[in-house]
N, C-alpha and C positions, 0 to 999 in steps of 0.2 A: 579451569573448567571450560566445558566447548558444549555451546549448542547451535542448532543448525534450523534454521526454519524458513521453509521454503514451500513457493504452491503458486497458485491463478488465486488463491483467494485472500485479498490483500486485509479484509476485517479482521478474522482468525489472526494475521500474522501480526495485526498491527497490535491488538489485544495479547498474544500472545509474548512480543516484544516489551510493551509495557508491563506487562506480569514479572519478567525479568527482571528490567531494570528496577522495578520497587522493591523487587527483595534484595538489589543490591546496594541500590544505593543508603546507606546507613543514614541512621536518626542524628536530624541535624547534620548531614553534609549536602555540600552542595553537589549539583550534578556536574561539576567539572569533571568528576571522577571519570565520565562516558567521553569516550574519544570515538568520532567517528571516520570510517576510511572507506574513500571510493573505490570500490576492490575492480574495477576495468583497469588503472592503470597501476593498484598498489606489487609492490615486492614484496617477496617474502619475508625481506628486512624491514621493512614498512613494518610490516604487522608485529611483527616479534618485537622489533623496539617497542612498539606503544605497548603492547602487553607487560614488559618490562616494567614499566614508567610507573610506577608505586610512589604517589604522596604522601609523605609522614604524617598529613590532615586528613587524608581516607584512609579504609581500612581494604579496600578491593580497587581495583581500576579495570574497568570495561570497555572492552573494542571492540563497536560493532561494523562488522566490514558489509560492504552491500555489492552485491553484482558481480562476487567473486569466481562462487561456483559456475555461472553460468558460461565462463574462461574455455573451460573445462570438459561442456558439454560436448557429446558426437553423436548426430545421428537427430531425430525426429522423433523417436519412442514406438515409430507404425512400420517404417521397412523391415523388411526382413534381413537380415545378415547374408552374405554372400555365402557360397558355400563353402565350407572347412574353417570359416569364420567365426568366432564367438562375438556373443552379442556385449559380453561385457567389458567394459574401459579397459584400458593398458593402463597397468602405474608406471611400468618401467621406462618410459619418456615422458614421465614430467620433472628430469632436471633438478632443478633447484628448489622444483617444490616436494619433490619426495622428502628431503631433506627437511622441510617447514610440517609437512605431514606428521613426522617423527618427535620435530620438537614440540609441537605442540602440546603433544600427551605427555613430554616434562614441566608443562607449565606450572610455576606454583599455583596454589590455592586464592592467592588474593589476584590471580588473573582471570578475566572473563571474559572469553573470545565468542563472540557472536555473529555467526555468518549467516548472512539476510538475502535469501535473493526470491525472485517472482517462479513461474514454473521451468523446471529443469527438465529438454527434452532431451530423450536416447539418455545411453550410458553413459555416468561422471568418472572422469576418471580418480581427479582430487577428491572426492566426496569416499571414491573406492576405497584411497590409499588411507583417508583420515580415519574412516571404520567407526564410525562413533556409534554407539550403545542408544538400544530403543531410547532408554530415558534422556536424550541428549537431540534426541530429533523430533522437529513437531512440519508434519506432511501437513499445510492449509490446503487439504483438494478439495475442488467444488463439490458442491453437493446435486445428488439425484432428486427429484420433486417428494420420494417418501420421508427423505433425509432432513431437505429444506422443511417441510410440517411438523416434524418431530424437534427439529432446533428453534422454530417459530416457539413453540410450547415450553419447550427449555429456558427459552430468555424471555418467556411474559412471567416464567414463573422466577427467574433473577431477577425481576424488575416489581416481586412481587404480587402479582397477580396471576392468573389463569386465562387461559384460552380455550373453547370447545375444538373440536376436533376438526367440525365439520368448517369453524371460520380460521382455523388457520389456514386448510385446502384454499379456502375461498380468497385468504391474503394473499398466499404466495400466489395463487388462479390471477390475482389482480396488479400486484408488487413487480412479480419474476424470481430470478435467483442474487438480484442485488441486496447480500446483507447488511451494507450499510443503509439504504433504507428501507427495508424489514425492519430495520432495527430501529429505524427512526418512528415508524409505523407501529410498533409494539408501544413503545413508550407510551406514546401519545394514546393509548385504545388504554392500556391497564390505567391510564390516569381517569381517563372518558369512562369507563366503567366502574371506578371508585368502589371497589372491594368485590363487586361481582363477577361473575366469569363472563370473558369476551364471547358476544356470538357474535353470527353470520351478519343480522342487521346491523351491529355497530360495527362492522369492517365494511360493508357496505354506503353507513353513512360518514365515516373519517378516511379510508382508504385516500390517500397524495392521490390528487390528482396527476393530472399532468406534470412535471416536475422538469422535464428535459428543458421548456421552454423559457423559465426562471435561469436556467443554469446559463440559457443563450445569453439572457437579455443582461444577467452578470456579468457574464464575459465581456460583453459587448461593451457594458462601459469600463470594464478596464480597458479594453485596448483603445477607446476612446479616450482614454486618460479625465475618465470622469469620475473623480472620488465621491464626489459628492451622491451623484448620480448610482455607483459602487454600493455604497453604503448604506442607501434607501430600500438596493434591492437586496441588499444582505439582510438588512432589517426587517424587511419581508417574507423570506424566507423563515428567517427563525421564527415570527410571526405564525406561521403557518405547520410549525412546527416540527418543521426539518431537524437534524442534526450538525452539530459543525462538522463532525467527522464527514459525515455523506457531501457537505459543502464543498468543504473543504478535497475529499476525493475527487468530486466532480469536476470542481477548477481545474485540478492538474491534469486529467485525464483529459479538459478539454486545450488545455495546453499541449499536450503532448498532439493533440490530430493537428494542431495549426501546425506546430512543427515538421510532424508528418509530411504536411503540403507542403512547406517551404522543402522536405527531401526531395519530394518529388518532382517538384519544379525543378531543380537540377538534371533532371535525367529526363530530356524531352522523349515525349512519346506514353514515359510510365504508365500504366496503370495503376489506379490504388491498390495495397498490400497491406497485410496485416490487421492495426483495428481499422485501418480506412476502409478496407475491402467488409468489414462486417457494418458497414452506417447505411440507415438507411438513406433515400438518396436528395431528401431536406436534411440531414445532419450532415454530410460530405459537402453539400451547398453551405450552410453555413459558417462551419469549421476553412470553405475554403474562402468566404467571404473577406471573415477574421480575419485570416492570414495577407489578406489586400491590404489590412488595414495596422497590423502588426508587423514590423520588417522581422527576419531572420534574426538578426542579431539581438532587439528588443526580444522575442521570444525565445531566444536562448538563456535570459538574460533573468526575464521571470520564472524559466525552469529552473532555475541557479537559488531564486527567492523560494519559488514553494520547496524546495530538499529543504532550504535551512531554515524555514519553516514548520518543514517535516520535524525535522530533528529537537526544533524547539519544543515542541508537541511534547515528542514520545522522550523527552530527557526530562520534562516536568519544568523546563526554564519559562514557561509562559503556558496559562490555562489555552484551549482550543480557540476559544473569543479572541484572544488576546493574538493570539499568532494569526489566526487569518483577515484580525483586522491589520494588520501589522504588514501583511502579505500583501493586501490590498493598495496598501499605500506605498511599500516598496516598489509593487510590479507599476502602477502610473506615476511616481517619481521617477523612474527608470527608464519610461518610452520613451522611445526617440524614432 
């Protein structure tokens, strides 16, 4: 079985990811059965072997590969093709992988290949050659602000409760388009409301604050190698009634900008690019702070800790608590 799930919006995919893995992993096994594979530098035998690898103590074995598709990608998705050009992939040079294309759709039944990747720009041309069926693909694209209101409403009513109309506008008006704390922000309002419908004043009076400058002062003592200090402000946090997930997102995304800087430092002159280029110009300050106070290598070292953290997550081997405290004490045992 092959599915494909891919997008900018890493909530949807991450939920969408665990959705899978619970229906495959069988009652009473353990999640050994998930093998994961960093698809920048896997082969096509890579992957076909672990699909192969069936345990006489499971009944399925799942490969979820990450960062495969994006190999693959050409182009931007906004220029326009030259002229007499077609906009769509070539399959017929990708080699060795046209070949994995083909075997794939002989996979038995107790294989489950799962390809993970963030947004896919311009034409794919492995995505092209694999063809996989509506029911096999799940698009995480952002959402429009009529979109984000309507999925506000959606998950106060998964969590239980209800929302008016006018205070969902009024959440996302104060939140943005981050569903992980939307999501954290739902929660806490259908509980704060206790069976009646959310309005405007109680999104007004629970709406997160400020949140960015928790995530700093977190960071800050990890890279400071302060567990103690780590853990107070973790404790805060949930306090406050964050989510681990949005925590836990946050961390890595704030690891990825330190790392960012440490690129850049490489190439004297750079400008920032990509999410640097989108921070405002206190969060580039601080992210480049961090990074004075994190070597390269130690922040390579903790992006290595949140994946296998990640993966602890979404495989069920440790509750969200339990991995990002786990994270926390890896990445400042690790500094150097």
């Amino acid at each position: 079985m092959l599915q494909v799930i891919y997008g900018p919006d890493t909530f949807t995919a991450h939920e969408k990811l665990r959705e899978i893995l619970s229906s495959q992993v069988g009652q009473g096994e353990e999640p050994g059965n998930v093998q994961w594979i960093e698809g920048k530098a896997a082969t096509p035998g890579d992957i076909l072997e672990a699909c192969g690898q069936v345990s006489m103590f499971t009944t399925t074995k799942v490969v979820v590969v990450e960062g495969l598709l994006a190999r693959f990608s050409k182009g931007d998705g906004r220029k326009k093709p030259a002229k007499g050009k077609k906009r769509a992939a070539k399959t017929d040079d990708l080699g060795e992988w046209q070949a994995f294309s083909e075997r794939v759709r002989t996979l038995p039944e107790s294989s489950v290949l799962i390809l993970l990747d963030a947004e896919l720009k311009g034409a794919n041309a492995l995505l092209s050659a694999l063809s996989p069926k509506p029911e096999e693909v799940t698009l995480c694209a952002s959402f429009d602000q009529r979109e984000l209101v309507r999925w506000v409403q959606e998950r106060a009513a998964a969590c239980g409760g209800r929302i008016e109309g006018a205070a969902a506008s009024r959440l996302v008006a104060l939140v943005g388009a981050d569903l992980w704390l939307l999501n954290s922000e739902i929660e806490k309002l259908v509980v704060y409301a206790d069976g009646a419908p959310v309005q405007t004043a109680m999104v007004d009076n629970m709406a997160a604050s400020a949140t960015t400058p928790s995530i700093f002062m977190l960071v800050d003592a990890i890279v400071e190698r302060n567990v103690q200090v780590a853990r107070r402000r973790l404790d805060d946090m949930y306090s406050k009634g964050l989510s681990t997930g949005y925590v836990f997102t946050m961390v890595a995304r704030q690891l990825r900008l330190i790392a960012q800087v440490h690129e850049m430092r490489q190439h004297r002159g750079a400008q920032p690019s990509g999410e640097l280029a989108a921070l405002q110009p206190f969060a580039l300050q601080r992210a480049t702070q961090q990074a004075q106070r994190l070597s390269e290598a130690a922040t390579r070292s903790a992006l290595q800790y949140v994946v296998d953290a990640d993966r602890a997550i979404k495989t069920g081997a440790y509750t969200d608590r339990m991995a990002l405290d786990m994270l926390i004490t890896d990445i400042v045992g690790s500094a150097a």
